[in-house]
C-alpha positions in Angstrom: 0.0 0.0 0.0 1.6 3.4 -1.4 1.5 6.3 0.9 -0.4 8.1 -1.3 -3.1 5.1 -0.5 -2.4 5.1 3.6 -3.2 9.2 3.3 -6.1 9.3 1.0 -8.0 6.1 2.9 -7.1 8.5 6.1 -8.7 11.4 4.7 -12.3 9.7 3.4 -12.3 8.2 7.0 -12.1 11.1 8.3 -14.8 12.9 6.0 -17.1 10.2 7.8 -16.9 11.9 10.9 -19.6 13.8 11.9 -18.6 17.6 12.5 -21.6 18.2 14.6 -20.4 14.6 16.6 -17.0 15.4 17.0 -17.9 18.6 18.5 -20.0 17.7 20.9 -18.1 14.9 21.4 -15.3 17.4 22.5 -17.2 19.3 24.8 -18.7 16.2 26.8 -14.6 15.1 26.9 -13.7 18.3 28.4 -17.0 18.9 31.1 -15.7 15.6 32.6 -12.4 17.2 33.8 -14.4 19.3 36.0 -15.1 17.9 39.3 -17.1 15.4 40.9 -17.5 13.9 44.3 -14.2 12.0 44.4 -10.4 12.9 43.2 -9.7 10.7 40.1 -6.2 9.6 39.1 -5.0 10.6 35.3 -5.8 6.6 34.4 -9.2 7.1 36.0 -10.0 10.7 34.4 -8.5 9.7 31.1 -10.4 6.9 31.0 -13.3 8.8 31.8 -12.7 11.5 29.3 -12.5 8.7 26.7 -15.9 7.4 27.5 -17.7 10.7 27.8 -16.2 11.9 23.9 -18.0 8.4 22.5 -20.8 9.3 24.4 -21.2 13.0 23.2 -20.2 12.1 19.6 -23.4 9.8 20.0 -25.2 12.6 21.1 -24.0 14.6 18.0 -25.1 12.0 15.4 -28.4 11.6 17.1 -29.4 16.0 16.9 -28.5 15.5 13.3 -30.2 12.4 12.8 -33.4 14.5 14.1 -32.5 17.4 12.3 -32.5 15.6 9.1 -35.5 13.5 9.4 -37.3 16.3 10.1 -36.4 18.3 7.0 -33.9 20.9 8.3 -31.3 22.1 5.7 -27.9 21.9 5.2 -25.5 24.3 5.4 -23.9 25.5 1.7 -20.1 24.3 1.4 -18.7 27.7 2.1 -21.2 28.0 5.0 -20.3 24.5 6.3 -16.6 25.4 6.0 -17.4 28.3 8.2 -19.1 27.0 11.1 -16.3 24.2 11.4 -13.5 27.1 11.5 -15.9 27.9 14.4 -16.3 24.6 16.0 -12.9 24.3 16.0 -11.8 27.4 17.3 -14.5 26.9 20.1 -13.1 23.3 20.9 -9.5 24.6 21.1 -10.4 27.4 23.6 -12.3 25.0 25.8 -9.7 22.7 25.9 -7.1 24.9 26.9 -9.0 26.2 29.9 -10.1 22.6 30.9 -6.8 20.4 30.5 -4.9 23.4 32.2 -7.5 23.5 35.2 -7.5 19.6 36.3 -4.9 20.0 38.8 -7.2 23.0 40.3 -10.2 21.1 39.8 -9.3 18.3 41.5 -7.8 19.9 44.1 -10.9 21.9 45.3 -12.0 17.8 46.4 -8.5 16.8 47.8 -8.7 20.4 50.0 -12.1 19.2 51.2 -11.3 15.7 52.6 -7.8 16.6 54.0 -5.7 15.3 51.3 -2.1 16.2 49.8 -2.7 18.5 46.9 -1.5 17.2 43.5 1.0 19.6 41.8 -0.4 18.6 37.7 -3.3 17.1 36.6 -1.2 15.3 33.9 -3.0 16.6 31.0 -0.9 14.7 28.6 -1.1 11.6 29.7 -4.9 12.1 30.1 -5.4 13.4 27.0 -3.4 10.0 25.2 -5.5 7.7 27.6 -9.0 9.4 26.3 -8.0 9.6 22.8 -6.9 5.8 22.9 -10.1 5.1 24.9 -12.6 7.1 22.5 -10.6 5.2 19.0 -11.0 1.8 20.7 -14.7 2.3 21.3 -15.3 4.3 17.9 -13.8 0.9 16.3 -15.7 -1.3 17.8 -18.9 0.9 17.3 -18.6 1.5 13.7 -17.6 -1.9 13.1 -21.4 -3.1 14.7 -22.4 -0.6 12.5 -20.7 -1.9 9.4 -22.2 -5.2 10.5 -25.5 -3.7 10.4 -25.2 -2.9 7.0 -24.5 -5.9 5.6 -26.9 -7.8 7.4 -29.6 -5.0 5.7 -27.7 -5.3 2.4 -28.4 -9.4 2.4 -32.0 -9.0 3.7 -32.7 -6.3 1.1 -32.5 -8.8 -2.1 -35.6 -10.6 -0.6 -37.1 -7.6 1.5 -38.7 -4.3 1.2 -36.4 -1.7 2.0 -38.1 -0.3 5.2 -38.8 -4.4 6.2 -34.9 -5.3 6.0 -34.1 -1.8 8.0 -36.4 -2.9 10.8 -35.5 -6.7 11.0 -31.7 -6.0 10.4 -31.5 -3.4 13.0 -32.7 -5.9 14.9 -31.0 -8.8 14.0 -27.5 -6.6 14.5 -29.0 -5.6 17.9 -29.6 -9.2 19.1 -26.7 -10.8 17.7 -24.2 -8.1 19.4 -26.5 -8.4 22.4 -25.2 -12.4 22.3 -22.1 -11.8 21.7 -21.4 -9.5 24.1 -23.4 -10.9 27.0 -22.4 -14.7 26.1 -18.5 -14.1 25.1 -18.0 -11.4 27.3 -19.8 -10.6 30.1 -20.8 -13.7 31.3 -17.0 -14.8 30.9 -15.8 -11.8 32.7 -18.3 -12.5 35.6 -17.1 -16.3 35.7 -13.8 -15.2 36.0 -14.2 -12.6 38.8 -16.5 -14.8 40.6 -13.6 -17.6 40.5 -11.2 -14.9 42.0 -12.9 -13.4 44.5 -14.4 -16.8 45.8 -10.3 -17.9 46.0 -9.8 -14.7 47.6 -12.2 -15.8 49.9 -10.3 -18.6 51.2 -6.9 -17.1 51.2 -6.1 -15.8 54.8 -2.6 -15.4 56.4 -1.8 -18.7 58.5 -1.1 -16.6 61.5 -4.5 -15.7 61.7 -5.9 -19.1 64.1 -9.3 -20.2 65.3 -10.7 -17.9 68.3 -10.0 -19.9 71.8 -12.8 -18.9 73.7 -16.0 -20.3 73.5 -18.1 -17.1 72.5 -16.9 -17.0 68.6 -17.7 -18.9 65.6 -15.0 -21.4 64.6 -13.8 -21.7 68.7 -14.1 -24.9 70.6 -17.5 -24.7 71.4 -18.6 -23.8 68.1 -20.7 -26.1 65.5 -19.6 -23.6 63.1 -16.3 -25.3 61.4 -13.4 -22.7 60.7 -12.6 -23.6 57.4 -16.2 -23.1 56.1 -15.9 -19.1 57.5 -14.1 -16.8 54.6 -11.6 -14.6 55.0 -13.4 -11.6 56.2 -16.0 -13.7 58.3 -12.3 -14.9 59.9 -11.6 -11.3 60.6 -14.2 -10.4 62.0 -14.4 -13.4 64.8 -10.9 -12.8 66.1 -9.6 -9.4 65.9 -12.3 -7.4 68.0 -11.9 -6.2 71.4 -11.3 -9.1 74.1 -12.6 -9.4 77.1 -9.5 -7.6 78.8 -9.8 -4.8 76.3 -13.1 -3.7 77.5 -12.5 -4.3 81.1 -9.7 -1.5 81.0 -12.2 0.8 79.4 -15.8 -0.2 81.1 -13.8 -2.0 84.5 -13.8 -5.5 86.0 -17.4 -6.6 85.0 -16.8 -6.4 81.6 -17.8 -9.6 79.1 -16.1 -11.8 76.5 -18.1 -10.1 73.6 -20.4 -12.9 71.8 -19.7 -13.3 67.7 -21.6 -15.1 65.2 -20.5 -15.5 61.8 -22.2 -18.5 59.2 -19.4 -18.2 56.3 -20.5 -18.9 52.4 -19.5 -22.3 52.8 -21.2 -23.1 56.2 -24.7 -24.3 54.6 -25.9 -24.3 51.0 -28.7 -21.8 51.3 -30.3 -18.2 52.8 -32.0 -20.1 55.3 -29.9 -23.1 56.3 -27.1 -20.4 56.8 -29.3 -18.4 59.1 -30.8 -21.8 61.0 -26.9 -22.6 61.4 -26.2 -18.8 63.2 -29.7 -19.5 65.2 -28.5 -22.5 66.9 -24.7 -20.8 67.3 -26.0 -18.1 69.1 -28.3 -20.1 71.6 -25.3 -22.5 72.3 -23.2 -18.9 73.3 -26.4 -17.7 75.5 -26.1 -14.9 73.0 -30.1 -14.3 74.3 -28.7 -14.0 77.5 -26.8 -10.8 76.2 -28.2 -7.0 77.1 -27.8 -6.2 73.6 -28.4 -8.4 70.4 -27.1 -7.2 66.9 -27.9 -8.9 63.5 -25.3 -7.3 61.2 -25.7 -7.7 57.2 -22.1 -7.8 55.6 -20.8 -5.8 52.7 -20.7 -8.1 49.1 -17.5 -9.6 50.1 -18.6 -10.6 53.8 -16.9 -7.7 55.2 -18.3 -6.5 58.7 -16.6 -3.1 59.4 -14.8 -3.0 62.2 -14.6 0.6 62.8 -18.7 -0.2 63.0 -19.2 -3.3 65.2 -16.0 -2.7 67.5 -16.5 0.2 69.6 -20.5 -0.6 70.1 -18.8 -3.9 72.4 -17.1 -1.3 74.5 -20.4 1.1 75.0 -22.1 -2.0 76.3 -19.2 -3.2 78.5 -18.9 -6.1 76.3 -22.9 -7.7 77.3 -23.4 -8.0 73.3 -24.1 -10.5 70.9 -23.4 -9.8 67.4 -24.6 -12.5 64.6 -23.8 -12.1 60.8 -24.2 -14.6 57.6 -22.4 -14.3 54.4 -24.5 -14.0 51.5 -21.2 -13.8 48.5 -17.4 -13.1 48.0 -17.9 -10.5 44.9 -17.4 -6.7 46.2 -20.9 -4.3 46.8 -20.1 -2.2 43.9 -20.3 -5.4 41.5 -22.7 -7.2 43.3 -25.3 -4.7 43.6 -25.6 -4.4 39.1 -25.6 -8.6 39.2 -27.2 -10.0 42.2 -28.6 -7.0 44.1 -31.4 -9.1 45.8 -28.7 -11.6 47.5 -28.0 -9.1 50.5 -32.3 -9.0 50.8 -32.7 -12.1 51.0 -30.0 -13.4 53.5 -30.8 -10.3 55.8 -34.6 -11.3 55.6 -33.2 -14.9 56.0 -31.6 -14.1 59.3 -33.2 -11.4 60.8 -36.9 -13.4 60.8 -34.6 -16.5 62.2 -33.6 -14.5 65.0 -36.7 -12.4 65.3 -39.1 -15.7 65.1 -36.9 -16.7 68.2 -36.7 -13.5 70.4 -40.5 -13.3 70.2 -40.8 -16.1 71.9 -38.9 -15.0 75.2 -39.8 -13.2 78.2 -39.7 -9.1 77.0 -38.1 -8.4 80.3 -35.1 -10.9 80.4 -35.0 -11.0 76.3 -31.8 -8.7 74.9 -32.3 -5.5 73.2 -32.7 -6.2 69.3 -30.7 -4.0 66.5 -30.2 -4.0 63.0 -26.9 -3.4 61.4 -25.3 -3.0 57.8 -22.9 -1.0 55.5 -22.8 -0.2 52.1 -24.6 -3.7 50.4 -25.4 -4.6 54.0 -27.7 -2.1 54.7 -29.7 -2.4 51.7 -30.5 -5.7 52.5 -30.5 -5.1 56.5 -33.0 -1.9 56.0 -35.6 -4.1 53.3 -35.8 -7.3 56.4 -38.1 -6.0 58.6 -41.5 -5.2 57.2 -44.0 -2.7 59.0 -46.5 -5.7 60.3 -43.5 -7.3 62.1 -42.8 -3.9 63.6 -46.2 -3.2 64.9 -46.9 -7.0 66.2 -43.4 -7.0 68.5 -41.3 -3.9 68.0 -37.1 -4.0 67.6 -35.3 -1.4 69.3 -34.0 0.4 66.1 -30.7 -0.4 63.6 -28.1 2.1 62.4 -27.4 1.7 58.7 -24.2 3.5 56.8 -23.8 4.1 53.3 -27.4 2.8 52.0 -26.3 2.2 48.5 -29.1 4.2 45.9 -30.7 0.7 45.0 -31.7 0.7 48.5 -35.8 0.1 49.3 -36.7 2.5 52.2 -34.1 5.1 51.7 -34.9 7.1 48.8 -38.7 7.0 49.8 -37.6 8.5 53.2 -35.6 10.8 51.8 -37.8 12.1 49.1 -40.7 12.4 51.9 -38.0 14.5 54.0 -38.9 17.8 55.7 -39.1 20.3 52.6 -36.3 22.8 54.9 -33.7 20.1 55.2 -30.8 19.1 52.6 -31.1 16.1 50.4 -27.5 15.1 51.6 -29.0 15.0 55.6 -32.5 15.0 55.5 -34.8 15.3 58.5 -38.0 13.0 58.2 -41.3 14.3 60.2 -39.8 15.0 63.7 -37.4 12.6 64.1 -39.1 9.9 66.6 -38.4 7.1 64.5 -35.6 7.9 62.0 -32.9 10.2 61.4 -29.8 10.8 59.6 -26.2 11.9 60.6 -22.6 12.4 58.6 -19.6 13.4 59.7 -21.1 16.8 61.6 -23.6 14.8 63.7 -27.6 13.5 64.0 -29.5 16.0 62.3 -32.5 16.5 64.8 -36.2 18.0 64.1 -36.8 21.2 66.3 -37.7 19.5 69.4 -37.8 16.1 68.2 -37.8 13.2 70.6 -37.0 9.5 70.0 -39.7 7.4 70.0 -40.0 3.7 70.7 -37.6 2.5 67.9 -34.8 4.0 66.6 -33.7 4.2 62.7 -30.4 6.1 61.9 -28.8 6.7 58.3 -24.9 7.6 58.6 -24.1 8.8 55.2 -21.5 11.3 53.8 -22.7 13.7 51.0 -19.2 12.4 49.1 -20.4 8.8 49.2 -20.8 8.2 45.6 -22.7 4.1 46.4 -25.1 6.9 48.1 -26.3 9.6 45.6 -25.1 7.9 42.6 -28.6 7.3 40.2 -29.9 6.6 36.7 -31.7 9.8 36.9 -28.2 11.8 37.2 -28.2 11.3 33.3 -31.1 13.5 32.8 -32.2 15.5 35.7 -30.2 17.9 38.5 -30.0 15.7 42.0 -31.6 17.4 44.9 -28.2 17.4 46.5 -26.5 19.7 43.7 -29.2 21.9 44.3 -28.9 25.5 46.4 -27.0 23.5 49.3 -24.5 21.1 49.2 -22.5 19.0 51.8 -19.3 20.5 53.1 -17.3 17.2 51.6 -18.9 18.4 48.3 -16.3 20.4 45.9 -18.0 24.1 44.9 -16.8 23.4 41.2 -19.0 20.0 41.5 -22.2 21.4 38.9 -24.4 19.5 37.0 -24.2 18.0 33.3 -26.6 15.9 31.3 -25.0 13.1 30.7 -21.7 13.8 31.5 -22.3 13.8 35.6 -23.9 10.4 35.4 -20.8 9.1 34.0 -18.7 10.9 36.1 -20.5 9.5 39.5 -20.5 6.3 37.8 -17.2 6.2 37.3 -16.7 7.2 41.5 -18.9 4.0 43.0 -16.1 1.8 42.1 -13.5 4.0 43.8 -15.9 5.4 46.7 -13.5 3.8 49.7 -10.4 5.2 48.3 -11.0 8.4 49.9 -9.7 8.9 53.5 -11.4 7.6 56.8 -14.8 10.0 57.0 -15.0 10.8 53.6 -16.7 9.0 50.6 -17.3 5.5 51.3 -15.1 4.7 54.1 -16.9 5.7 57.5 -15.1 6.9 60.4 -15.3 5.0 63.9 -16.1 8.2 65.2 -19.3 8.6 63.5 -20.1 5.3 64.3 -20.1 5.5 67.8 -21.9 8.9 68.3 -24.4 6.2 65.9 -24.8 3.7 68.4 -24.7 5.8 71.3 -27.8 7.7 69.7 -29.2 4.2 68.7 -28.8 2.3 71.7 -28.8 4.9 74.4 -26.4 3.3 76.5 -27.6 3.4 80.5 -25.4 5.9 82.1 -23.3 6.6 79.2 -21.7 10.3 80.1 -20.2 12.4 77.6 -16.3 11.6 79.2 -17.1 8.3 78.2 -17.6 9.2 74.7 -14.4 11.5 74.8 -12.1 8.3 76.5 -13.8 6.0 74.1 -12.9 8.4 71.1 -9.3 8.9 72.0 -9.3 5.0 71.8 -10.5 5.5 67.9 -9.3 8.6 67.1 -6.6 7.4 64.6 -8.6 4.1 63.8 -9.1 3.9 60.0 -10.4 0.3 58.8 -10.8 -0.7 54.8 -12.2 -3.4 53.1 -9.7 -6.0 52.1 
């Protein structure tokens, strides 16, 4: 092939190219520099920049599609010369100003949750990532398209014209629908499931069965060790012992009580949550003051910066009960098996539940729901209103509800009309209220009532506010206020700020401890001191018992 060839096939490619397309292709690239509710690395925001070009080129070919079919005229060919010596010019500007402000951009974030400024935003290397990103997904789109078109072209000899559009479009859309989902997705999903459930087996051999009788996996235990993952493993031996709590709480502290029913322990919802019943009669976990059924994260994950300080506020007279559901992390398993974390919390909590109805109210032990991220999605949607009213709990405390979550959004979109999106205030407050990193937002004077509900949840948490609606309409929390975690420079695009968000939920814990998606032990125990309200709790206690987690910073691992 002459060079003459290689330059000329070049050009008619690019005479393909849809001005309008490319255009608006170029602005969608350059609004998704700007920020959103986490820092991004250059990978991350080149990536991103990649994706949001295909996406407005999309958006370019579809106005002109509708501006064709609906008669509008074309430009002459000096006219149309014109306006693209326009779109150009336009472009370059915008770029200049946008590449030359990541750094500032993405600083205004980093300021906000208390970390290092970045000196360059890397525009170069972001710039090659999205252009590599936007050709590799242009290829692959046009080449469906040119796929299209044959399929058409064959069914045309036989067809109508309009009748081998229709069924070829179709045709192309089912057969790439096959491919991808049968040779991709589904092979992708294999694989990752095959990792993570490794992963979930994989545990440092230091790490040895609990001695005591109050854990899973311990002597007295009909829970065997090797059937508890990695995190359930966790969990059972690296809370606070016995001799912890006494230094805190003094000599009449207890050996805290900890039920975990791994993956592997039973073959369903409901023999896994039978299994955890029986564990935690066999501990006299009834016996306990306060009872906790805690919903794990995707990956069985129960966060210890949650379900560690509550032992200490209760001197260690707890009994906390979990059951793992899956290995595959909250961000992945809420798009492909959302309903898994529903149905195990449902599973357990009405095991429990069916049994703590049955006991003497005054000697029974104070009943609490608990779950983060994945966890409380399922936790919030296993206790309906009927069971409420026949036998009431004593409340739950729920972090990071994820936006697929059942009760939240209603709650939220009922909330008082003068409250914020980000920390709403339902009714006044008797039954449940929400709290970040400032405190429990609380209804002029509103009381508890008999239960009590709380929603910790950072206005940065992208598994939060992230929602198909972003694409189209501005969120209630970009609105007049905005959370103090929240960049100023955060605004709202069509389009673009869905993908951005979307592109956040898979990094939401790599943020600092009290930002995002990783919550801070702090705000957990001002939680379950709200929740539980401890008997003769004082506010020294909560300043002793904060010193104790004052650098604590736990991640899923």
């Amino acid at each position: 092939m002459t060079k003459r060839t290689i330059k000329q096939r070049l050009l008619d490619m690019a005479k393909t190219f849809s001005v309008l397309g490319l255009f608006i292709g170029f602005l969608f690239m350059c609004t998704s520099l700007t920020p959103s509710l986490l820092p991004r690395i250059p990978v991350v925001q080149g990536t991103l920049a990649g994706v949001s070009f295909v996406v407005g080129y999309g958006a370019g070919k579809l106005i002109y599609f509708v501006w064709w079919y609906f008669g509008g005229p074309d430009l002459q060919s000096r006219q149309q010369i014109w306006v693209n010596w326009v779109l150009v010019a336009i472009g370059g500007g915008v770029a200049l100003v946008t590449f030359s402000k990541i750094a500032v951009w993405q600083n205004t974030i980093r300021t906000l949750m208390e970390m290092p400024p970045v000196e360059s935003g890397y525009p170069f290397r972001v710039a090659v990532i999205a252009f590599l990103v936007a050709f590799v997904l242009l290829f692959v789109f046009r080449s469906m398209n040119r796929l299209g078109q044959r399929i058409v072209g064959k069914l045309g000899r036989i067809l109508p014209h309009n009748t081998a559009v229709g069924l070829g479009g179709l045709l192309t859309f089912l057969l790439i629908f096959v491919i991808i989902n049968d040779l991709f997705v589904q092979n992708v999903l294999r694989v990752a499931d095959e990792v993570f459930a490794e992963g979930d087996q994989i545990l440092n051999t230091e790490v040895q069965p609990p001695e005591h009788r109050f854990a899973s996996g311990g002597p007295a235990s009909i829970i065997a060790w090797e059937d508890i993952g990695k995190k359930g493993k966790l969990f059972l031996t690296t809370g606070p012992t016995r001799a912890n709590i006494a230094t805190f709480s003094g000599p009449g502290a207890l050996e805290p009580i900890r039920v975990y029913a791994g993956f592997r322990s039973a073959d369903t919802f409901a023999e896994r949550a039978e299994l955890a019943l029986q564990e935690l009669i066999n501990m006299g976990g009834f016996e306990r003051k306060v009872m906790i059924v805690a919903t794990p994260t995707g990956t069985g994950w129960l966060d210890p910066a949650a379900v560690d300080p509550v032992t200490y506020i209760h001197g260690g007279d707890i009994a906390i009960v979990s059951s793992q559901y899956t290995y595959v992390p909250s961000w992945l398993s809420i798009m492909v098996e959302p309903d898994r974390s529903r149905l195990a919390a449902q599973a357990l909590f009405m095991e429990i539940y069916n049994h703590w109805v049955t006991l003497d109210p005054q000697g029974r032990p104070e009943l609490y729901l608990f779950g983060l991220s994945l966890g409380a999605l399922g936790s919030e949607a296993a206790v309906d209103l009927i069971t409420l009213f026949e036998d009431p709990i004593h409340g739950g405390l729920w972090s990071g509800p994820p936006f697929a979550s059942t009760n939240w959004p209603v709650i939220t979109a009922a909330r008082n009309l003068d409250s914020p999106a980000w920390l709403p205030e339902f009714r006044d407050g008797a039954l449940v209220r929400f709290m970040n990193q400032d405190g429990v937002a609380t209804p002029d004077d509103g009381e508890w009532g008999r239960m009590r509900f709380i929603y910790l949840q950072y206005a940065s948490d992208p598994m939060v506010f992230f929602s198909p609606d972003l694409a189209f309409e501005r969120p209630d929390w970009l609105r007049d206020s905005r959370g103090r975690d929240v960049s100023p420079q955060f605004d709202w695009y069509p389009l673009v700020t869905f993908l951005q968000v979307a592109f956040d939920v898979p990094m939401a814990t790599s943020t600092p401890s009290g930002y995002g998606h990783t919550y801070d032990a702090l705000d957990y125990i001002e939680g379950w001191i709200a929740v539980t309200d401890p008997e003769g709790w004082t506010g020294a206690d909560t300043r002793r018992l904060n010193a104790i987690y004052a650098d604590f910073e736990a991640r899923p691992i």
